[in-house]
C-alpha positions in Angstrom: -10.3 -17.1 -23.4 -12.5 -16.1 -20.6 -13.2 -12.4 -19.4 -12.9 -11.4 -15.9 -14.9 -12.9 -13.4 -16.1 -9.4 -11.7 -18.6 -10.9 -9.0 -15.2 -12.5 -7.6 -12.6 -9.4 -7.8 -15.5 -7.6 -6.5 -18.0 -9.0 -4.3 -20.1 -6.0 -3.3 -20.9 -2.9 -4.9 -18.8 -0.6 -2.9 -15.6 -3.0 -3.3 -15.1 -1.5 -6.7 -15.0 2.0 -5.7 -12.4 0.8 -2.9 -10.5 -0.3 -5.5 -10.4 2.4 -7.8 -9.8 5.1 -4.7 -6.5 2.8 -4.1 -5.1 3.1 -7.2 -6.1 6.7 -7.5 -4.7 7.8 -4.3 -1.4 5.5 -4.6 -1.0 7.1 -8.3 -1.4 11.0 -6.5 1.2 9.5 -3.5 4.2 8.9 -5.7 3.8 12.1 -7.9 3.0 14.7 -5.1 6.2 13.3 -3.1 8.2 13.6 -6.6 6.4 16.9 -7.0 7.8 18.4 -3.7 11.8 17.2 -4.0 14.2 19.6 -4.7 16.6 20.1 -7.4 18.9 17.7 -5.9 15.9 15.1 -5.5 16.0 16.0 -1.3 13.1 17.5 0.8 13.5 20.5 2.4 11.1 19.2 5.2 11.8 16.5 8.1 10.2 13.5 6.1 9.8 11.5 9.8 8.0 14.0 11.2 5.1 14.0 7.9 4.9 10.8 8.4 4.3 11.3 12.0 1.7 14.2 12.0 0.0 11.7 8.7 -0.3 8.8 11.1 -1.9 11.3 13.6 -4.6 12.5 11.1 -5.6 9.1 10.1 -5.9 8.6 13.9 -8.4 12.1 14.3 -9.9 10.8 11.1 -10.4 7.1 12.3 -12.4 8.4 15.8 -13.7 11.0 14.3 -15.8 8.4 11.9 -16.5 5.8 15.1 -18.0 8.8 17.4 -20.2 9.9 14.3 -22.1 6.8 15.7 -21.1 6.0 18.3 -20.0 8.0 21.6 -16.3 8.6 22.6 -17.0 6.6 25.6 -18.0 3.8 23.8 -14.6 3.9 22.0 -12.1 4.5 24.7 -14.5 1.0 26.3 -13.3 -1.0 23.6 -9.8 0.1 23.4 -9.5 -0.6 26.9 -11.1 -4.5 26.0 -9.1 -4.6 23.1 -5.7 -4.5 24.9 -4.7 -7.8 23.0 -5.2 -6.4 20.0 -3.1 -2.9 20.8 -0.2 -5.7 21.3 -0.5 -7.7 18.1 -1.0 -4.3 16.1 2.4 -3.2 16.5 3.7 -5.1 14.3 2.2 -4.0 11.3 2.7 -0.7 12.4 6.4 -0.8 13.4 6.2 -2.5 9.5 4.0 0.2 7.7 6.0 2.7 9.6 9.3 2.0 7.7 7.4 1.4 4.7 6.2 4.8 5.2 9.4 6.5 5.9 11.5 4.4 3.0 8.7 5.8 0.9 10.1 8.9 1.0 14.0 7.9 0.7 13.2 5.6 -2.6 11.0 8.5 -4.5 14.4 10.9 -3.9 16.2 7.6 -5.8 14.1 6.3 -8.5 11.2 8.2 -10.4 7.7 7.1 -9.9 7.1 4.7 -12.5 10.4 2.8 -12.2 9.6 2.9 -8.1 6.0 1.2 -8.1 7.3 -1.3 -10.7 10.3 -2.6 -8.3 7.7 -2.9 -6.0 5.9 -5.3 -7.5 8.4 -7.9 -6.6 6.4 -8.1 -3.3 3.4 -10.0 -5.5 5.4 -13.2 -4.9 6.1 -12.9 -1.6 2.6 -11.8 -0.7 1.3 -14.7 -2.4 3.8 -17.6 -0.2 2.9 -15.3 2.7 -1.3 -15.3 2.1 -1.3 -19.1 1.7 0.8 -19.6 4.8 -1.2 -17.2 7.1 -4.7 -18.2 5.4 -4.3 -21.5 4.4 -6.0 -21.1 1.1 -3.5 -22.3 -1.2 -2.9 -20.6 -4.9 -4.0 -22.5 -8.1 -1.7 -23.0 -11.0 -3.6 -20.2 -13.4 -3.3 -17.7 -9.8 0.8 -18.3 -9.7 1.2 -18.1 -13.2 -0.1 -14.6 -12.9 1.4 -13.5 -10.5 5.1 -15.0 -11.8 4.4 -12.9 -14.9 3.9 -10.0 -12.9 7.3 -10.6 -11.2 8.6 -10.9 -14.7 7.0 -7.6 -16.1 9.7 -5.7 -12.9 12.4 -7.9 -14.4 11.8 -6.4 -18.1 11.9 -2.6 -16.8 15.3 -3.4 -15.6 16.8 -4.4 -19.4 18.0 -2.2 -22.0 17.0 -2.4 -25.2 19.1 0.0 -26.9 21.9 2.6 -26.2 18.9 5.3 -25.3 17.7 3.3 -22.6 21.1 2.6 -21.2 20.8 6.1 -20.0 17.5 5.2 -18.2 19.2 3.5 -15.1 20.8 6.4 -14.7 17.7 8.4 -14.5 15.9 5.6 -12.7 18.3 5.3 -9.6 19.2 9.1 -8.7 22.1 8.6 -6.5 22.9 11.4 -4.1 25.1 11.7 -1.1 27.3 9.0 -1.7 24.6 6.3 -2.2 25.2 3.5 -5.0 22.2 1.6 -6.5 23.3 -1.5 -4.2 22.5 0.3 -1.3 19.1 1.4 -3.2 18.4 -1.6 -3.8 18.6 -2.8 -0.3 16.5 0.0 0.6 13.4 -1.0 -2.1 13.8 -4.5 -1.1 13.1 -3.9 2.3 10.1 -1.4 1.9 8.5 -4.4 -0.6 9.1 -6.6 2.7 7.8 -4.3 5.1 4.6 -3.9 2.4 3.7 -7.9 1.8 4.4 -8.4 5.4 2.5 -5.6 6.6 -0.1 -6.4 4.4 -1.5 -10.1 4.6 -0.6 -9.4 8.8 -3.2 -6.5 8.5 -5.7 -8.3 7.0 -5.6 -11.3 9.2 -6.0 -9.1 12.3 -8.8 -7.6 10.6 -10.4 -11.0 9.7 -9.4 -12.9 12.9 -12.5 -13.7 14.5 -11.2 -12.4 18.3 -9.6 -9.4 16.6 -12.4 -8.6 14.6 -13.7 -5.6 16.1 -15.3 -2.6 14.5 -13.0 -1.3 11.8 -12.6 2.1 12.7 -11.4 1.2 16.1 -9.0 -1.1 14.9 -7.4 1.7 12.6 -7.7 3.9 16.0 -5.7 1.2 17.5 -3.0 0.7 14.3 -2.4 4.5 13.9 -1.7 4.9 17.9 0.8 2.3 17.4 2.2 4.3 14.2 2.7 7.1 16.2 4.5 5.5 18.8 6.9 3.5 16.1 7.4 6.9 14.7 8.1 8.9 17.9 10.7 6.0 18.2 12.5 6.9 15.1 12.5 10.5 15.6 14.1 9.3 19.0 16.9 7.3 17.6 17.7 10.0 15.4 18.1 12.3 18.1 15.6 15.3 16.4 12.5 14.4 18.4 12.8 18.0 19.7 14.2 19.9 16.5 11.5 18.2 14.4 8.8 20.2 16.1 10.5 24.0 16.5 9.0 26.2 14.5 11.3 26.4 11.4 11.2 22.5 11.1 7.1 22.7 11.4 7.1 26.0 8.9 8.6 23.4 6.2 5.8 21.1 6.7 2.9 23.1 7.1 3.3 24.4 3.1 0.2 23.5 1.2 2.0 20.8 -1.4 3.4 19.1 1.9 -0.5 19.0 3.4 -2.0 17.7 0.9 0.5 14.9 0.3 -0.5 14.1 4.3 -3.9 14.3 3.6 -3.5 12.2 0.4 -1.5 9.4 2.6 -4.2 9.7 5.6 -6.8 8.7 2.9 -4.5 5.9 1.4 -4.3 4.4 5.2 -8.1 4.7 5.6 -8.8 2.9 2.1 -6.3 0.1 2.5 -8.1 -1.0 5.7 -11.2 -1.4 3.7 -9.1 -2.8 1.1 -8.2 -5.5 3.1 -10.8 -5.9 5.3 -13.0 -7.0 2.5 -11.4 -8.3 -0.5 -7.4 -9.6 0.4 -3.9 -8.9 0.0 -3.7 -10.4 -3.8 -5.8 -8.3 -5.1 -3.9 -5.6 -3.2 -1.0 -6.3 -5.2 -2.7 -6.1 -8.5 -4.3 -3.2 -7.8 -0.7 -1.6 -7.3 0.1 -3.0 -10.6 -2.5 -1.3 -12.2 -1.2 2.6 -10.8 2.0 1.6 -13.3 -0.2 2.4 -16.6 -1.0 6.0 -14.6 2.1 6.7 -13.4 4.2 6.0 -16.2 1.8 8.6 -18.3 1.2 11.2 -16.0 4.7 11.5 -15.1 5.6 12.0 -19.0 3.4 14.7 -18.9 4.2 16.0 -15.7 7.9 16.0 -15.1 9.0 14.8 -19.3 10.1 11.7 -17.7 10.7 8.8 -20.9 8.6 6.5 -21.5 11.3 3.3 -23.3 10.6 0.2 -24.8 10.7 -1.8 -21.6 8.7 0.1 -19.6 6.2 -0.5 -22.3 7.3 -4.4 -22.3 7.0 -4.8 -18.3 3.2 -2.6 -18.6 2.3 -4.7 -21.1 3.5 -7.8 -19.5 1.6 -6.8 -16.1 -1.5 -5.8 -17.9 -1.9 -9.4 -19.1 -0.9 -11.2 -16.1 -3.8 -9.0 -13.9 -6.4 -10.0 -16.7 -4.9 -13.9 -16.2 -5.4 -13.2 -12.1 -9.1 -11.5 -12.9 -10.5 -14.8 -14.2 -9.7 -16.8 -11.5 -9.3 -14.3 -8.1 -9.0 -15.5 -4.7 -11.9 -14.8 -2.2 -11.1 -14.7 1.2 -13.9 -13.4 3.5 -13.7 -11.7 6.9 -14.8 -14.3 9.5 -17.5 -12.1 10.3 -19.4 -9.8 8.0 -21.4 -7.5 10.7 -19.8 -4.1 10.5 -21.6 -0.9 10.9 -19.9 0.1 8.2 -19.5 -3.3 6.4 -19.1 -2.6 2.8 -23.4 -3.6 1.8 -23.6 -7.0 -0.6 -25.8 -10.0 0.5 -23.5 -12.3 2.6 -25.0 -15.4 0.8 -23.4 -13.9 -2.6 -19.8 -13.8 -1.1 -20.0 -16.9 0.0 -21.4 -18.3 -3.0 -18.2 -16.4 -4.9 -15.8 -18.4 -2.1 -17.0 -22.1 -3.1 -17.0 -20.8 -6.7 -13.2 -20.3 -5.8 -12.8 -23.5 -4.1 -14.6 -25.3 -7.3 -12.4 -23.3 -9.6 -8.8 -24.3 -7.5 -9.8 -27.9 -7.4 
């Protein structure tokens, strides 16, 4: 069997530290939010408004890194010329911004490990999605893996024994009158929001007349965050008690910061995650924070580890080493950045026919 074909999962030197931060930081994401739940698995903080004053940080964060080079005049110029693509980034913003929020609601349901393995139902849909946006079309070995992937979430769900029929019960924490149908619902829709969300994102940011500089294209996404999130706060009628001073004393405790700052990193890092490798790899990436997860929170919160959450890890292990022979390479249509990840463009496109030899 062959090993993995590393010059394809990762075409440049920096893409492999991109991927490892992802994982990392997704790993920290799921365990901090556990961290800071109650007893009763609720928050004691307006979870709307940390999502809100997150999406704000990435945005300081985002202009903060284009004015280190540039001036701010030069960025509020091409916001102002890049009113097209203000419009077509709300989408995945209005998307990312109930991902974000359901985030939240599905930690206080599930623990982490069962959580990030549901999601992996999105690898499926990400992959129909990618070869309808992209038109770069899946080879047999590249569905395969990803069908075993989907297959690994199914395992987690079974019971082996009359121990583990006690694990659903741990798994879906239902609170307030909630049943796991209506948890269900909820995790379905967050994996929608995340595969659309994601292989939208990275056409915008590999659209040739969308393809500006990539720190004023996350200026642009995170302004449309906000808005989406103001929105929310608005239908829920607490735009003004989320910001009096007893609702902002809950959020402004140190293990509620740093889960901000943690998800203002995550933001910044997926843009470069998509911007230059793709939305497949995305998915296997998130695969990979299962092995992590699932450990860390045994030893963290003395959460089980059973026989099919060993099953659906093992299953997932082997179907990202299936995926990391044969990856797909989808390039930006442009590679000039000032902050383009640094590899020889003549090399990535070298890996992309190597694809198209290895599809045919």
């Amino acid at each position: 069997m062959l090993g993995p074909n590393f010059s394809k999962l990762f075409p440049s030197r920096s893409s492999a530290v991109i991927f490892m931060s992802y994982i990392a930081l997704f790993v920290n994401q799921g365990i901090l939010v556990t961290a800071s739940q109650g007893e009763d698995n609720k928050y004691s903080f307006n979870t709307v408004t940390v999502v809100l004053l997150t999406e704000l940080l990435k945005l300081i964060v985002s202009a903060c890194l284009y004015c280190k080079d540039h001036s701010f005049k030069s960025l509020w110029s091409e916001l102002r010329a890049g009113s097209k693509v203000v419009v077509l980034y709300f989408v995945p913003a209005f998307l990312y911004c109930l991902y974000n929020n359901l985030a939240f609601v599905n930690l206080s349901r599930f623990d982490p490990t069962t959580y990030y393995l549901l999601l992996q139902f999105r690898v499926v849909i990400t992959g129909i999605l990618f070869q309808i946006i992209f038109k770069k079309y899946l080879s047999r070995r590249q569905w395969l893996s990803l069908l075993l992937l989907t297959l690994g979430c199914m395992v987690k769900q079974v019971n082996f024994s009359k121990d583990e029929a006690s694990e659903g019960v741990a798994n879906a924490k239902n609170t307030s009158g909630f049943d796991f149908s209506i948890n269900a619902v909820f995790i379905l829709t967050q994996t929608l929001c995340s595969c659309l969300a994601g292989v939208y994102n990275e056409y915008l940011l590999k659209r040739e007349d969308t393809n500006v500089n990539i720190y004023v294209q996350n200026v642009i996404m995170y302004v449309d965050s906000i808005v989406c999130n103001v929105s929310v706060l608005l239908f829920q009628g607490d735009l003004v008690g989320a910001f009096q001073m007893d609702s902002l004393r809950a959020v402004f405790r140190l293990n509620v910061i740093v889960i901000m700052v943690n998800n203002a990193a995550i933001g910044i890092v997926t843009s470069f995650f998509l911007k230059y490798m793709n939305s497949i790899i995305k998915t296997f990436a998130s695969a990979l924070e299962l092995f992590f997860t699932a450990i860390l929170c045994y030893i963290l919160f003395a959460i089980p580890i059973y026989l099919n959450t060993i099953l659906a890890i093992g299953v997932v292990s082997f179907a990202v080493f299936m995926y990391s022979q044969n990856p797909v390479v989808n390039l930006p249509a442009t590679t000039k950045s000032p902050h383009a990840v640094s590899e020889d463009t003549e090399k990535l496109l070298m890996a992309e026919e190597g694809q198209v030899k290895d599809q045919s």
